[in-house]
C-alpha positions as CSV (number, residue, x, y, z in Angstrom):
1,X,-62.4,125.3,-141.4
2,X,-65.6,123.7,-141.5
3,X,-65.8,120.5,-144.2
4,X,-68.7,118.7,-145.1
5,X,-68.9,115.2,-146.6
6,X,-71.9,113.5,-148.6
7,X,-71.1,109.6,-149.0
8,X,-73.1,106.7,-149.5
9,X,-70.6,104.3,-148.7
10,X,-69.9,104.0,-145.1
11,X,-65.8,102.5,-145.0
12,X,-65.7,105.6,-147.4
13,X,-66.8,108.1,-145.2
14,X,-65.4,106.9,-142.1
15,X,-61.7,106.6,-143.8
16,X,-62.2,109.8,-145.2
17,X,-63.4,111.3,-141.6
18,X,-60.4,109.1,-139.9
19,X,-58.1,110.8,-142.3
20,X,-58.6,114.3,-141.3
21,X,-59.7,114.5,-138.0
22,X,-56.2,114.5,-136.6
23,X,-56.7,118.2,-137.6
24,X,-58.2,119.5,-134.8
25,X,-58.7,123.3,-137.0
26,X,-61.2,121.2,-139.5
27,X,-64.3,120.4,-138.2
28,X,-66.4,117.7,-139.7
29,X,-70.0,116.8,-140.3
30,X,-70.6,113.9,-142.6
31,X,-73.6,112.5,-144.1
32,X,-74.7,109.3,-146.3
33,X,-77.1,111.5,-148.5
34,X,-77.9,115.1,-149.7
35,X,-81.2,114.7,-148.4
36,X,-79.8,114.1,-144.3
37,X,-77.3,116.7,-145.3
38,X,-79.4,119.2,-146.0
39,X,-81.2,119.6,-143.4
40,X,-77.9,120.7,-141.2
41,X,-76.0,122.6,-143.4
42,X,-77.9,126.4,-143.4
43,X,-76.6,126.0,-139.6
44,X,-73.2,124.5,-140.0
45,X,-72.6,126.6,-143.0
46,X,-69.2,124.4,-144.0
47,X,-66.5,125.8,-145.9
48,X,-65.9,123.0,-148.2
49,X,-68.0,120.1,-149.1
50,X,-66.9,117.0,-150.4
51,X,-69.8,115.3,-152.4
52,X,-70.3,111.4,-154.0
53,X,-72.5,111.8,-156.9
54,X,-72.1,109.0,-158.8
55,X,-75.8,107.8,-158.4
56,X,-77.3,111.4,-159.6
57,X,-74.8,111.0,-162.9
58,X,-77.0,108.3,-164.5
59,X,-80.0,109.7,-163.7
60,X,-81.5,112.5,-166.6
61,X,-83.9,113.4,-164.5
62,X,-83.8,116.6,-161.8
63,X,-83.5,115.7,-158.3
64,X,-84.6,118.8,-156.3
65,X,-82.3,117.7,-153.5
66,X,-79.1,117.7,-155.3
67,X,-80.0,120.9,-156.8
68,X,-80.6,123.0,-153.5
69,X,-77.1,121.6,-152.4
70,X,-75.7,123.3,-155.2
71,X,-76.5,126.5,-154.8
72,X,-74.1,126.0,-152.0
73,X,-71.6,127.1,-154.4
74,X,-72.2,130.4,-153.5
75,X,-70.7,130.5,-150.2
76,X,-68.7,127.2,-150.3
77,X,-66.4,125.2,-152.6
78,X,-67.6,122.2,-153.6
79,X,-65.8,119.3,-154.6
80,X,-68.0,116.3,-156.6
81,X,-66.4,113.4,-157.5
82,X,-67.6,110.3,-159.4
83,X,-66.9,106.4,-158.8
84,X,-65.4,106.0,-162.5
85,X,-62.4,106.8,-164.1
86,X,-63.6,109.8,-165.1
87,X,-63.2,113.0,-165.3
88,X,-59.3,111.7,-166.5
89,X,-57.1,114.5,-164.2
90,X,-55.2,114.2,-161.3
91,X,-56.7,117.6,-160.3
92,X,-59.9,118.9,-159.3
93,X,-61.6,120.3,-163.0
94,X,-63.4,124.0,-162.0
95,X,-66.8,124.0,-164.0
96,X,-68.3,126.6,-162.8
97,X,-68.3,129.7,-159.7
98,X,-66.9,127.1,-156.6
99,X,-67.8,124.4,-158.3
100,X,-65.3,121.5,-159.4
101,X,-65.3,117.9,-160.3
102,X,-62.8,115.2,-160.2
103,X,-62.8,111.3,-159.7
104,X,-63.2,109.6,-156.8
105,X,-59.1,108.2,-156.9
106,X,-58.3,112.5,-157.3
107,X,-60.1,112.6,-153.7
108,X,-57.1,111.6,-151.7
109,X,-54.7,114.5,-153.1
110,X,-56.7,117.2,-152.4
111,X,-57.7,115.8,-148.7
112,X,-53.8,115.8,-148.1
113,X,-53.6,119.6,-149.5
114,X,-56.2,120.4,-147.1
115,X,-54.5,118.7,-144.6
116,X,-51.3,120.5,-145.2
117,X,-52.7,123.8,-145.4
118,X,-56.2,124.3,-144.8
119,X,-56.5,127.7,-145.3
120,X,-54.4,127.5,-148.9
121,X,-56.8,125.4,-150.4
122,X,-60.0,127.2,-149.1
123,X,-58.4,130.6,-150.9
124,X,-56.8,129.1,-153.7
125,X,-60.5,127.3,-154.8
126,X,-62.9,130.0,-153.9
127,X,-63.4,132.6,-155.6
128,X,-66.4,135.4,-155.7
129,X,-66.0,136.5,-159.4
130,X,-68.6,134.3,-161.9
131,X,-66.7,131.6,-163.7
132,X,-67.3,129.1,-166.4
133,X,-64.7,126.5,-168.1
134,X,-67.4,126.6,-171.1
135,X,-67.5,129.5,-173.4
136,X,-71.0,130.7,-174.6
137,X,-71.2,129.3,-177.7
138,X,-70.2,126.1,-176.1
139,X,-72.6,125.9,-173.6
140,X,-75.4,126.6,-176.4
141,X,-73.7,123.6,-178.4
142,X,-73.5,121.4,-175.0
143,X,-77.4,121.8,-174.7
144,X,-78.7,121.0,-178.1
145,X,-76.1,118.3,-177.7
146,X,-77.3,116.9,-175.2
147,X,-80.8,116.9,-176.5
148,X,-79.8,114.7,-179.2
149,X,-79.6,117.4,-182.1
150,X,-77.9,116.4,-184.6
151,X,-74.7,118.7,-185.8
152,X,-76.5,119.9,-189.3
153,X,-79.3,121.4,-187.1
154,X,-77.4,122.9,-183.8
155,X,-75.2,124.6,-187.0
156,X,-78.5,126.4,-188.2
157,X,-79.8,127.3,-185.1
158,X,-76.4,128.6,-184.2
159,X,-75.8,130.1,-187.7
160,X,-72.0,128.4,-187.7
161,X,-70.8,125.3,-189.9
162,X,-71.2,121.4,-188.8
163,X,-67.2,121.8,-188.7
164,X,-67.2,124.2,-185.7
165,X,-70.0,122.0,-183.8
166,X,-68.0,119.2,-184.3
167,X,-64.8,121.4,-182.9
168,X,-67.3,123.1,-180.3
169,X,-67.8,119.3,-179.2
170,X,-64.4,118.2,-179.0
171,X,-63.0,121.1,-176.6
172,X,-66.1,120.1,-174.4
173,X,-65.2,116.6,-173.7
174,X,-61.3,118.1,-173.6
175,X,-62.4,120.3,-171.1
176,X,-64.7,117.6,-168.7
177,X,-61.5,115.5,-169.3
178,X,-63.7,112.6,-170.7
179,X,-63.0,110.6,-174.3
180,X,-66.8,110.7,-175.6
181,X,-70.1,111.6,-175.5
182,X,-71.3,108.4,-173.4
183,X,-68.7,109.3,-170.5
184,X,-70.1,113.2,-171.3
185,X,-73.4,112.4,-170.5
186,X,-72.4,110.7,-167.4
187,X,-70.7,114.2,-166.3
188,X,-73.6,116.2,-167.9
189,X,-76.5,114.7,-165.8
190,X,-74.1,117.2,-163.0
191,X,-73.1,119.9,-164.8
192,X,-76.2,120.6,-166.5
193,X,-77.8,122.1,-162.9
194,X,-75.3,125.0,-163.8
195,X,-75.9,125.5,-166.8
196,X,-79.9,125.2,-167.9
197,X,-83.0,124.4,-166.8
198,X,-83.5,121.2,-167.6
199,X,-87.5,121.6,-168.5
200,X,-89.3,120.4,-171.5
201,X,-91.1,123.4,-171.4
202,X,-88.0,126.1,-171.5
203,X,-87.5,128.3,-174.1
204,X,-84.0,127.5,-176.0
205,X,-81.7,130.0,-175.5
206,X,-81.1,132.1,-178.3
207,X,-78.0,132.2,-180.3
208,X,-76.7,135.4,-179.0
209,X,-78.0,134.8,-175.5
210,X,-75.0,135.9,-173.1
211,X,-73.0,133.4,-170.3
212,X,-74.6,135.7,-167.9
213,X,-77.9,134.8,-169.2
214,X,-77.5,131.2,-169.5
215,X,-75.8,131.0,-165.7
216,X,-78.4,133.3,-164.3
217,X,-81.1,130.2,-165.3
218,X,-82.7,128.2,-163.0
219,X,-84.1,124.5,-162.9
220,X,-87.4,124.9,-162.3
């Protein structure tokens, strides 16, 4: 199994490299940023990839780099986690085709499972079917959140009461595992690279737009 891990912190990355290499079946590239990352991993095509993204989580802006990384999703299972308390679960949180969060004290568990049994983790995280812990209506809801709308006009554009934005809002921040919207839009500044093209000129979608649609979206 071939791992990759993205970490600013140097003790970080070196503990986390000291903890698995007594696996001699897990081989191991690590990095201090995306950017040196990326410019290895089309060759060492790693299985799993272990990712800090803390600093990209209170920036609002696109960073190309983190964006090519993950598209990585594709072929690998990617694990970001956060310096925060945040996402609150003792177990990775699947957003979205390979793609899961956690926080940064949820790391150590899932290095042990891979530790244990390789192989078991790889198969039970990756999957080649489209996923999405967000139905469609809530990833519409999500959006215009997110773009400070308030609930009386999302309910119009989405032709559904304030009540069910409000409701549409709660099982989002159930589902990222966070308490409100201030710890959301730390975890949206990730998610929303698989979800929208962050661009003030994008259309909105429509109300009836499809997950397939929305997913199938690009940042440009």
């Amino acid at each position: 199994m071939k791992l990759l891990i993205i970490e600013p912190c140097t003790f970080t990355r070196l503990g986390i490299y000291a903890f698995l290499t007594a696996d001699q079946n897990i081989e191991i590239h690590d990095f201090d940023s995306i950017e040196n990352a990326l410019s290895s991993v089309e060759e060492f095509k790693p299985d799993i990839a272990f990712v800090n993204v803390s600093q990209y989580c209170h920036i609002a802006d696109v960073d190309p780099s983190l964006r090519e990384l993950l598209e990585l999703r594709h072929s690998c299972t990617i694990f970001c986690y956060m310096d925060s308390s945040y996402p609150e679960s003792t177990a990775p949180i699947l957003v979205s085709d390979n793609f899961f969060i956690l926080n940064k004290h949820a790391v150590t568990p899932v290095l042990k499972d891979i530790i244990r049994s390789p192989a078991s983790v790889f198969l039970e995280h990756q999957s080649t079917m489209p996923s999405s812990a967000l139905t469609d209506q809530e990833t519409l809801v999500m959006n215009y959140w997110m773009a400070e709308m308030p609930n009386y006009r999302i309910a119009k554009k989405l032709n559904i009461s304030s009540r069910t934005v409000y409701v549409h809002k709660r099982h989002i921040t159930q589902k990222m595992k966070v308490h409100n919207r201030l710890e959301f839009c730390f975890v949206y500044n990730l998610i929303k690279y698989l979800y929208w093209p962050i661009n003030r000129k994008a259309t909105l979608p429509l109300s009836r737009q499809t997950k397939s649609d929305i997913l199938s979206l690009s940042i440009n």
